[in-house]
C-alpha positions as CSV (number, residue, x, y, z in Angstrom):
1,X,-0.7,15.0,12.4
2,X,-1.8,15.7,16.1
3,X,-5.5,17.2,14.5
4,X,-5.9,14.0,11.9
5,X,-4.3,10.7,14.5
6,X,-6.1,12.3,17.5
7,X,-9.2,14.7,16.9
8,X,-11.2,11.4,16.3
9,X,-10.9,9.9,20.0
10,X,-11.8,13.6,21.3
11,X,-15.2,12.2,23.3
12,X,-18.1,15.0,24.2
13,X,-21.4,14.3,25.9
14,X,-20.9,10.7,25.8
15,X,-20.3,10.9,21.8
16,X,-17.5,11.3,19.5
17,X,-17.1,15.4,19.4
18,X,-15.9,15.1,15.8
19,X,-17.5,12.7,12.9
20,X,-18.4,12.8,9.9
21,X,-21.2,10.4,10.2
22,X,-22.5,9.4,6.8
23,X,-24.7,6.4,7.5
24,X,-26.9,8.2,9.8
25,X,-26.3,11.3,7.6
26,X,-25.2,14.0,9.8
27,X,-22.0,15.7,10.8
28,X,-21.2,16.2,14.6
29,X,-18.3,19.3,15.7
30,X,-19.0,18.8,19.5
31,X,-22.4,20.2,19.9
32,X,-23.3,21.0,16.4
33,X,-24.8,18.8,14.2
34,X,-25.0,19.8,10.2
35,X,-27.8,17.3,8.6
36,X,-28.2,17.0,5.0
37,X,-30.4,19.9,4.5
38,X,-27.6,22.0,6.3
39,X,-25.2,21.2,3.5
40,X,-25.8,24.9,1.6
41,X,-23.6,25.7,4.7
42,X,-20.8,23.6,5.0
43,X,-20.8,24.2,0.8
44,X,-20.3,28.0,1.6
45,X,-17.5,27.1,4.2
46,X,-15.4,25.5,2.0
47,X,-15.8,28.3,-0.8
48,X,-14.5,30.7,1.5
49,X,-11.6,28.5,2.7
50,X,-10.9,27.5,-1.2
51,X,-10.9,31.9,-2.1
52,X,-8.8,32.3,1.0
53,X,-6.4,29.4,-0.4
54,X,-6.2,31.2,-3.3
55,X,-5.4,34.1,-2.2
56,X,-2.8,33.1,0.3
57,X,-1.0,31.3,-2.7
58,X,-0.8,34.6,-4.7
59,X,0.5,36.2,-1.7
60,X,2.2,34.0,-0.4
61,X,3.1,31.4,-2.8
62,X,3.3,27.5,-2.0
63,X,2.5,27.8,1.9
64,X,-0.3,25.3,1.0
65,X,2.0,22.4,0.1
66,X,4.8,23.3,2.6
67,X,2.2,23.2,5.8
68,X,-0.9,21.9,5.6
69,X,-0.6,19.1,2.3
70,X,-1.2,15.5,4.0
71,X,1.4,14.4,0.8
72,X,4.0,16.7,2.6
73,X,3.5,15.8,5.6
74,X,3.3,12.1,4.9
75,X,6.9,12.0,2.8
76,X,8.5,14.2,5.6
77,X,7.7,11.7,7.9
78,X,8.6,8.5,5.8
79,X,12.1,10.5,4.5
80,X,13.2,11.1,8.0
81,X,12.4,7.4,9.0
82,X,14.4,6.3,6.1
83,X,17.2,8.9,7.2
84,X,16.8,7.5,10.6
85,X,17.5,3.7,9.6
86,X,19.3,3.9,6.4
87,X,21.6,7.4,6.6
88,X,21.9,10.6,4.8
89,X,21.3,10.1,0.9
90,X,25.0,9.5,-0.1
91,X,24.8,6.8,2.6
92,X,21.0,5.5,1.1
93,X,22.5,5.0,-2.4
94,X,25.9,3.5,-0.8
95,X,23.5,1.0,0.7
96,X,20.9,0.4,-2.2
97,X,24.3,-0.1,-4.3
98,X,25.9,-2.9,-1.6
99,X,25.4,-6.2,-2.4
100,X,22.8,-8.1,-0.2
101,X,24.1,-8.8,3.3
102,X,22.7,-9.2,7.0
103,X,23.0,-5.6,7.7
104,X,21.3,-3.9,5.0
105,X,18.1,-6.7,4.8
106,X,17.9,-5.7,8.5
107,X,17.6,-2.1,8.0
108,X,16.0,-2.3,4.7
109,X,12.8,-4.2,6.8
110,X,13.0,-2.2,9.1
111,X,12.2,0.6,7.3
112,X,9.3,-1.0,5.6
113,X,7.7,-1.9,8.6
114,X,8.1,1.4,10.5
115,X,6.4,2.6,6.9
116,X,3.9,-0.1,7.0
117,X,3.0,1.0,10.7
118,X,2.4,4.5,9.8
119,X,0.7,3.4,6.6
120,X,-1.8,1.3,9.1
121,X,-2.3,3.6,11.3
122,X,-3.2,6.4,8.8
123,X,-5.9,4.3,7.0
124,X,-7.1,3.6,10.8
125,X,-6.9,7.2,11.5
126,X,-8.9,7.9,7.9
127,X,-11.8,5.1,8.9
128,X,-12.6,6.5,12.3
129,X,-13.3,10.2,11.1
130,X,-16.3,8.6,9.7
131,X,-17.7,6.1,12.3
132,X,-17.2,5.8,16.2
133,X,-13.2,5.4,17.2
134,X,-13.7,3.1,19.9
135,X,-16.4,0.8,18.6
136,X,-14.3,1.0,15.1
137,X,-10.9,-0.4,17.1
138,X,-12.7,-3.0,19.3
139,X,-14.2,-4.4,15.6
140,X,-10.7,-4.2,14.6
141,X,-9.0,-6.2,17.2
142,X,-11.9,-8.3,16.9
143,X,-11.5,-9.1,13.2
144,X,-15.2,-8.1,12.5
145,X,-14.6,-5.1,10.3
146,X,-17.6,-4.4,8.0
147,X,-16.2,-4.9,3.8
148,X,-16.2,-1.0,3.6
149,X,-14.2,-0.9,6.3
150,X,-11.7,-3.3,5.5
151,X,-11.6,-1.9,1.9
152,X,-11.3,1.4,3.3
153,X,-8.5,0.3,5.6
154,X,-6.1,-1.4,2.7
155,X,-6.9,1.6,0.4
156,X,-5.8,3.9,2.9
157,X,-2.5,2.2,4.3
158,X,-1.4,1.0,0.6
159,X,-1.9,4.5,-0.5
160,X,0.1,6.1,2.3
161,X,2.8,3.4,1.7
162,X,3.4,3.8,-1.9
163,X,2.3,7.5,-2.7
164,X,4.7,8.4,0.8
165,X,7.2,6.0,0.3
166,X,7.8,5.7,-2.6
167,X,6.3,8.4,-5.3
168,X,6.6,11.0,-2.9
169,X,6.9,14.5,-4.6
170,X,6.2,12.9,-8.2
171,X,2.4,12.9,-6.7
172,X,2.8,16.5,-6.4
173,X,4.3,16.9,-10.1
174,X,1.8,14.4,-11.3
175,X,-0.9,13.7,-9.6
176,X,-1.9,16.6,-7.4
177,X,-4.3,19.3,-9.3
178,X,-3.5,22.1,-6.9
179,X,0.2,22.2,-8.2
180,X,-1.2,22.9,-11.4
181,X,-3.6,25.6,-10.7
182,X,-0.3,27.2,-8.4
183,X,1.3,28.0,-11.5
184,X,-0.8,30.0,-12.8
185,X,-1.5,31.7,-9.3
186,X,1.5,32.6,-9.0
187,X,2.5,34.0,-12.2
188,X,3.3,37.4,-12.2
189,X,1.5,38.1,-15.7
């Protein structure tokens, strides 16, 4: 979480150090630059992460999904928020079972907009891997967010809110193609 809500403001020479700067077609990790013709690579990078992936999960098993998944992470977060506000699971359904009252409408919104927060601030977070943070958050306060942006934005915090909040591990069953491939990793035959 630190990497993904932070690494974006990290500032180096006057620049961002870390962006993945499509529209001007180049890629900046603090001094180095990868420009399109670089791309053979950052292509030969990610092969050896993805053979190393593999081979940790055959090792190792699931350490993938338990560490490093961004769905993990995300419905970790959102499940202790809702344990924070709402209670332990007996006390969730208790709650969700209740009629309608001042108590559980408060906690109830209050738990959708701690979500929604977090949901924001993720599609934020998303948008300003790709363009500069601070230029990016003085558009924002200034409502004068490019379409792309703005579509990017609402993607990002409506994904968060209903894949975290509320799918949560059925994107994993359904959804996510690396739980597929596990199986067959893992499998002793």
């Amino acid at each position: 979480w630190i990497i993904f809500f932070v690494g974006a403001y990290l500032r180096w020479d006057g620049k961002q150090a870390l962006i993945l700067d499509v529209s001007h077609r180049q890629f900046r990790f603090f001094n180095l630059t990868i420009l399109p013709q670089d791309i053979w690579m950052v292509s030969l990078l990610l092969l050896i992460l993805a053979m190393t992936l593999f081979a940790v999960t055959s090792v190792a098993s699931r350490v993938f999904c338990g560490y490093f998944c961004f769905q993990t992470a995300w419905v970790d977060l959102f499940t202790w928020i809702e344990e924070k506000i709402e209670g332990q699971p007996n006390q969730r359904h208790k709650l969700d079972a209740a009629p309608w009252n001042a108590d559980k409408i408060v906690k109830k919104i209050t738990k959708h907009v701690i979500w929604l927060l977090v949901a924001v601030l993720t599609g934020i977070s998303a948008t300003v891997w790709f363009e500069d943070a601070y230029q990016y958050w003085h558009d924002l306060t200034h409502f004068n967010l490019s379409l792309l942006e703005t579509v990017t934005l609402v993607t990002f915090t409506l994904g968060t809110y209903g894949l975290a909040g509320f799918m949560r591990e059925q994107v994993c069953l359904w959804l996510c193609p690396y739980a597929r491939i596990q199986a067959v990793m893992a499998d002793a035959q």
